[in-house]
Rosetta silent file (secondary structure, phi, psi, omega in degrees, C-alpha in Angstrom):
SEQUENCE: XXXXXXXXXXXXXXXXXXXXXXXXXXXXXXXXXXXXXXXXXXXXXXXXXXXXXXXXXXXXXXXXXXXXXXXXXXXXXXXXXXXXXXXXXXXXXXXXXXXXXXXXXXXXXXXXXXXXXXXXXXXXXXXXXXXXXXXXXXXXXXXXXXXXXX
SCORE:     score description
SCORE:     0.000 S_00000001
   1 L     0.000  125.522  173.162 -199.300  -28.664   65.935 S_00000001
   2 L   -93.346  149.967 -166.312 -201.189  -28.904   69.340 S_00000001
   3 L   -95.804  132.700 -173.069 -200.418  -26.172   71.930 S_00000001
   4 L   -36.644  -28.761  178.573 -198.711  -27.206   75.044 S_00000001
   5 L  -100.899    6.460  170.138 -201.791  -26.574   77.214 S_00000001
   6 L   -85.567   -1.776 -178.484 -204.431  -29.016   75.338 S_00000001
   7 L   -79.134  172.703 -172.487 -202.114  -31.998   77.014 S_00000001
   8 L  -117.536   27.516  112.823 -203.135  -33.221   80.201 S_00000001
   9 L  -111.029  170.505  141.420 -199.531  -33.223   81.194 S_00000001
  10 H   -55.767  -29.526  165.208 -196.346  -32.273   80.848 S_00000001
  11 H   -63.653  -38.187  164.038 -195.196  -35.942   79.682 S_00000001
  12 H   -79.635  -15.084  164.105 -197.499  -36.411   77.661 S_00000001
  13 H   -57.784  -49.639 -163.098 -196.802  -33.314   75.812 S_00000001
  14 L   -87.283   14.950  157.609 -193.119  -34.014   75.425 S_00000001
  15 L   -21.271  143.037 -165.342 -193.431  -37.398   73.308 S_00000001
  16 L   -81.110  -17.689  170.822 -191.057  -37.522   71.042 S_00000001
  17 L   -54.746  -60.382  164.401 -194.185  -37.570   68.759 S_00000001
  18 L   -74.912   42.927 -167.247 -195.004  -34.642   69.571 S_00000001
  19 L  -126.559  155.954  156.681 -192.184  -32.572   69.354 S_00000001
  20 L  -148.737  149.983  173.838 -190.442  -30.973   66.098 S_00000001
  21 L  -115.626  135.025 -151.306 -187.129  -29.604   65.696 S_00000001
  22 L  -111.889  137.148  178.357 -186.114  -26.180   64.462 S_00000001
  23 L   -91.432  146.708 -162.583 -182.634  -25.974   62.965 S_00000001
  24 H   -55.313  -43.264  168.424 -180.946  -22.791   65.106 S_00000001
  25 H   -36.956  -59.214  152.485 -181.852  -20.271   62.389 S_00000001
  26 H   -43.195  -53.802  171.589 -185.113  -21.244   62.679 S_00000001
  27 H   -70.838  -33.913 -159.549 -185.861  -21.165   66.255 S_00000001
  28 H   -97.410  -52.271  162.858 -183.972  -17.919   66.838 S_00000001
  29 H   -50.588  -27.893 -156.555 -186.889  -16.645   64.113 S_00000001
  30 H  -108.697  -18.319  168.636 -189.578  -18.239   65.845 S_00000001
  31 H  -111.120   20.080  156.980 -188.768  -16.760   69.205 S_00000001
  32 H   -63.447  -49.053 -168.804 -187.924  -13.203   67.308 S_00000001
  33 H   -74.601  -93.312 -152.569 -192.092  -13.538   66.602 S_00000001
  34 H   -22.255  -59.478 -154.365 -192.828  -14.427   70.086 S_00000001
  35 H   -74.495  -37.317 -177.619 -190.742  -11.797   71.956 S_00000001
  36 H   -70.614  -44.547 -177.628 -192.651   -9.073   69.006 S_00000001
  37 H   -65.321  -17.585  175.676 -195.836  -10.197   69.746 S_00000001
  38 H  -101.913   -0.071  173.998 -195.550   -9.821   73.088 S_00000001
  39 H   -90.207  -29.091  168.392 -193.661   -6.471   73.203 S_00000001
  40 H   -40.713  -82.839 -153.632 -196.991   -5.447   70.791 S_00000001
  41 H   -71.571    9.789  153.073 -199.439   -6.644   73.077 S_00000001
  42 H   -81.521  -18.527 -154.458 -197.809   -5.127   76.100 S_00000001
  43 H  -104.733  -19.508 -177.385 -197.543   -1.894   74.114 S_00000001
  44 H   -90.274  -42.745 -169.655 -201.232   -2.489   72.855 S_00000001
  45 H   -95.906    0.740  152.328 -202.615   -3.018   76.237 S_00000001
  46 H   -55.835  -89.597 -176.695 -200.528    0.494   77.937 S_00000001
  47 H   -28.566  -52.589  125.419 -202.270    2.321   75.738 S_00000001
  48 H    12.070  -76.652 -165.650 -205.670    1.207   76.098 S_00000001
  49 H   -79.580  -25.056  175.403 -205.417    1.738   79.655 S_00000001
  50 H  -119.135   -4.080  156.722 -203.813    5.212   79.423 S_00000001
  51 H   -27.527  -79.264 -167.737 -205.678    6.759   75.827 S_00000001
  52 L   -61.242  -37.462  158.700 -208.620    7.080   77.508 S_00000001
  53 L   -72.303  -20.771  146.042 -207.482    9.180   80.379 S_00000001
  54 L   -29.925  -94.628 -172.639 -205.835   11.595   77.526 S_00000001
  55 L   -47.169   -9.785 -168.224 -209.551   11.600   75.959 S_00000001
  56 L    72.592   14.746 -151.687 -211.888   11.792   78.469 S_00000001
  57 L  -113.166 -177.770  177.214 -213.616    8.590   76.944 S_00000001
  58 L  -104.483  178.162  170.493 -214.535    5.352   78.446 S_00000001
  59 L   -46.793  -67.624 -153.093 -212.255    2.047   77.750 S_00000001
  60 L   -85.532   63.101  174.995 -214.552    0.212   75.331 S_00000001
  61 L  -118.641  -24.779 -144.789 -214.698    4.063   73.503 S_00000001
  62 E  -146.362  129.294 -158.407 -211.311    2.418   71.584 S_00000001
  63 E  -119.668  151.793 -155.033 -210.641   -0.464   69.694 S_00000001
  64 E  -127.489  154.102  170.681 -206.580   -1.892   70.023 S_00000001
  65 E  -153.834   98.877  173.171 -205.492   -3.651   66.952 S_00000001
  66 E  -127.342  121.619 -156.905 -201.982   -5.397   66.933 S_00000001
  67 L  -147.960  117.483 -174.391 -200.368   -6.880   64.684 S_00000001
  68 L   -43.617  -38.775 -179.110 -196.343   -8.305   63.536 S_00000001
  69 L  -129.616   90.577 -174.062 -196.920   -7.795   60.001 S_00000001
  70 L   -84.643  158.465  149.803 -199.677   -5.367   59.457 S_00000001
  71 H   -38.422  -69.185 -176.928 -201.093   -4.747   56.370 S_00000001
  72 H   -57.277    7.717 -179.173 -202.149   -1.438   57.377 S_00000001
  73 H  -149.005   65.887 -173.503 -198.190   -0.460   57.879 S_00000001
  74 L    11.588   62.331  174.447 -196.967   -2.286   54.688 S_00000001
  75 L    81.926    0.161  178.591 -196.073   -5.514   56.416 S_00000001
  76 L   -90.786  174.905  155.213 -194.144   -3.964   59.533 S_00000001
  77 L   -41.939  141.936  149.188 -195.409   -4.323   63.459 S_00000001
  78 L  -158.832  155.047  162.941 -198.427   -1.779   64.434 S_00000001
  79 E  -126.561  122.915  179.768 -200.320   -1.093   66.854 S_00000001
  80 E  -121.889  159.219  159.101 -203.438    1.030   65.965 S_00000001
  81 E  -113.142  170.460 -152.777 -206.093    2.468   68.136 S_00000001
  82 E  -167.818  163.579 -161.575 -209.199    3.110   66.893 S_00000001
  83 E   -93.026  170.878   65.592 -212.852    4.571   67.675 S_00000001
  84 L    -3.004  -45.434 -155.750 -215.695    2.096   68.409 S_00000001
  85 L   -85.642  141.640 -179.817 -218.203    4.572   67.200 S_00000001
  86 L   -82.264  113.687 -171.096 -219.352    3.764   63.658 S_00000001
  87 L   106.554   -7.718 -161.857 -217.706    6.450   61.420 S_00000001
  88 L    30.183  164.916 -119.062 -216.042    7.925   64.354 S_00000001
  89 L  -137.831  -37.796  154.520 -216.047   10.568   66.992 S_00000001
  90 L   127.701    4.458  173.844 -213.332   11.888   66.404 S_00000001
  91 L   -52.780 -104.275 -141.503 -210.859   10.507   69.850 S_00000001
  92 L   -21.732  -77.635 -110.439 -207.859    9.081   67.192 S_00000001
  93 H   -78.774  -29.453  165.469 -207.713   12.378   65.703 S_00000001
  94 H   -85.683  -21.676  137.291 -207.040   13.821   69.249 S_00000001
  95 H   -10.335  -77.440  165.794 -205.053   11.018   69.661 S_00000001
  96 H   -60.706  -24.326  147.339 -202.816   11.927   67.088 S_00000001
  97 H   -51.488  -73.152  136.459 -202.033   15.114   68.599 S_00000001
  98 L   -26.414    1.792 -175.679 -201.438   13.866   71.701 S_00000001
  99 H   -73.687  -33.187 -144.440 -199.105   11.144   70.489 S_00000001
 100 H  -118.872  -39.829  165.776 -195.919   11.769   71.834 S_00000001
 101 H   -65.512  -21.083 -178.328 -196.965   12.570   75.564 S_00000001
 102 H   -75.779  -26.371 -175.709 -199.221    9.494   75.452 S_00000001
 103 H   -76.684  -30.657  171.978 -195.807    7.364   74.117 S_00000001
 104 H   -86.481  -21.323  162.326 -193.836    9.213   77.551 S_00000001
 105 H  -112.624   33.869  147.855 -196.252    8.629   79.773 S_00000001
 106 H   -75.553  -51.512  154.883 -196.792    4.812   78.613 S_00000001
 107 H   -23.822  -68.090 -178.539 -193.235    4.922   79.247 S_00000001
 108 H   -71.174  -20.320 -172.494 -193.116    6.072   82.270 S_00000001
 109 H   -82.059  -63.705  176.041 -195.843    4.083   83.529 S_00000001
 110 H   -47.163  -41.427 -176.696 -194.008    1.127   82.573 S_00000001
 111 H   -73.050  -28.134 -153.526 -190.298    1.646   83.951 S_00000001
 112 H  -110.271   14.512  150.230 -191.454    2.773   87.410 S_00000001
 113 L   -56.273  160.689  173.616 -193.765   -0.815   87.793 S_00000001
 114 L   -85.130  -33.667 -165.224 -191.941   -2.789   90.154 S_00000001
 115 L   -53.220  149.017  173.545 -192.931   -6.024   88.590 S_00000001
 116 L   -90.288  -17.820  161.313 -190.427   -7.927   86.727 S_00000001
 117 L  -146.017   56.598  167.076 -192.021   -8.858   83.873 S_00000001
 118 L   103.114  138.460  157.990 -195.380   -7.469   82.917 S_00000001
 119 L  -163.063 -164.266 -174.113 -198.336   -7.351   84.951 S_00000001
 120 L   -47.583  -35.705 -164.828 -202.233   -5.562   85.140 S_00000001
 121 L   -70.042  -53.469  166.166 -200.473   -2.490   86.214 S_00000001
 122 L  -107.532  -73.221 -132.579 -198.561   -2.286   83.124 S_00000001
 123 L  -104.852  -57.202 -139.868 -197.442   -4.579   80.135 S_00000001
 124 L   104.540 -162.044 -168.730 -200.845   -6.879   81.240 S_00000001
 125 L   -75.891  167.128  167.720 -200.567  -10.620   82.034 S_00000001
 126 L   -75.497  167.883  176.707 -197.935  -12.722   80.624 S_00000001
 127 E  -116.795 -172.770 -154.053 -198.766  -13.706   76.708 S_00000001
 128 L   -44.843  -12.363 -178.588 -198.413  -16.504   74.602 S_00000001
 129 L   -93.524  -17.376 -179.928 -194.828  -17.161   75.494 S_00000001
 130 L    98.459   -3.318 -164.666 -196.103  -17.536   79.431 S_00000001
 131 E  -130.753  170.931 -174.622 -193.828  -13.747   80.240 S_00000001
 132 L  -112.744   25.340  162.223 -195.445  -10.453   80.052 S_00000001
 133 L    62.653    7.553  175.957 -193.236   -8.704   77.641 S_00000001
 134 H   -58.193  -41.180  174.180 -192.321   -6.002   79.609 S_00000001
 135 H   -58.685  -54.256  174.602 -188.947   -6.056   78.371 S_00000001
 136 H   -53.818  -52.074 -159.582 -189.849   -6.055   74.693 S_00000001
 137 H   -67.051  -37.654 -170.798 -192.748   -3.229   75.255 S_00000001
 138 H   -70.462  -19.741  149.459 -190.370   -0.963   76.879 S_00000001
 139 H   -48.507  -70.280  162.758 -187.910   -1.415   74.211 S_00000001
 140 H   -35.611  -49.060 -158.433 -190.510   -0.323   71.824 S_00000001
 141 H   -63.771  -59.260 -159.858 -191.656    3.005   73.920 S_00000001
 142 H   -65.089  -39.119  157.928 -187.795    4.299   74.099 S_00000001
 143 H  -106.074   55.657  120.989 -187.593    4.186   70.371 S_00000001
 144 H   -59.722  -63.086 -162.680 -191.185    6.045   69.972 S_00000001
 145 H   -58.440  -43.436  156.853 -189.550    8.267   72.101 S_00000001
 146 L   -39.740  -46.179 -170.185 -186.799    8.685   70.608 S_00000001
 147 H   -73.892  -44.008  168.933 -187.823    8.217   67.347 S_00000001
 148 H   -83.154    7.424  177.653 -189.909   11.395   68.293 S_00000001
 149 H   -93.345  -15.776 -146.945 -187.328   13.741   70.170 S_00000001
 150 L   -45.973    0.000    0.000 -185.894   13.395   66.173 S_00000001
């Protein structure tokens, strides 16, 4: 399958060659992945951007890892952060302490952009779908949050 942006049009993209068709089950799965990956990597690139004022650290102090089916979370979504320093410094572990104000004010950061769907100030750029996932990441945050008023 070639991705919609090696054609050097739209016409030539939409050849009947090049097209395949998803029975509804299918397609309603395949834009289930889309819409997760991009509520990850909106939810992967808040953090990023607001960790490091928690820590005191620089950006590139923290490595983002996101992924629909992690390993590391027996096959569910995660998003981990992660030191740069080899052996680490010990930022996650204040991290981890800090998790539930860093998940409310990721939150917060998000709902009061103006933008409508993701943009540097929050979510990032759009992703792979062409939208920025704003909707999706903020779904995620409110049940963190939630999941952590428990």
């Amino acid at each position: 399958m070639v991705p919609f942006r090696r054609f050097s049009s739209f016409i030539e993209a939409n050849q009947l060659a090049n097209l395949i068709t998803l029975c509804p089950n299918c397609h309603h799965r395949a834009e289930s992945v889309v819409r997760i990956r991009s509520g990850l990597g909106g939810l992967a690139y808040v953090f990023t951007h607001l960790a490091p004022l928690f820590l005191m650290c620089d950006r590139s102090d923290l490595g983002v890892h996101a992924d629909p089916q992690s390993p590391l979370s027996e096959g569910k979504p995660a998003v981990i952060l992660y030191d740069q320093a080899p052996g680490g410094i010990g930022l996650c572990e204040r991290l981890f302490e800090v998790h539930d104000d860093l998940v409310r004010r990721c939150l917060e950061l998000v709902s009061a952009c103006a933008c409508t769907d993701g943009c540097p100030s929050c979510t990032g750029p759009g992703g792979e779908s062409g939208v920025g996932g704003k909707e999706e990441t903020l779904a995620i945050l409110k049940a963190l949050v939630a999941r952590s008023s428990e």
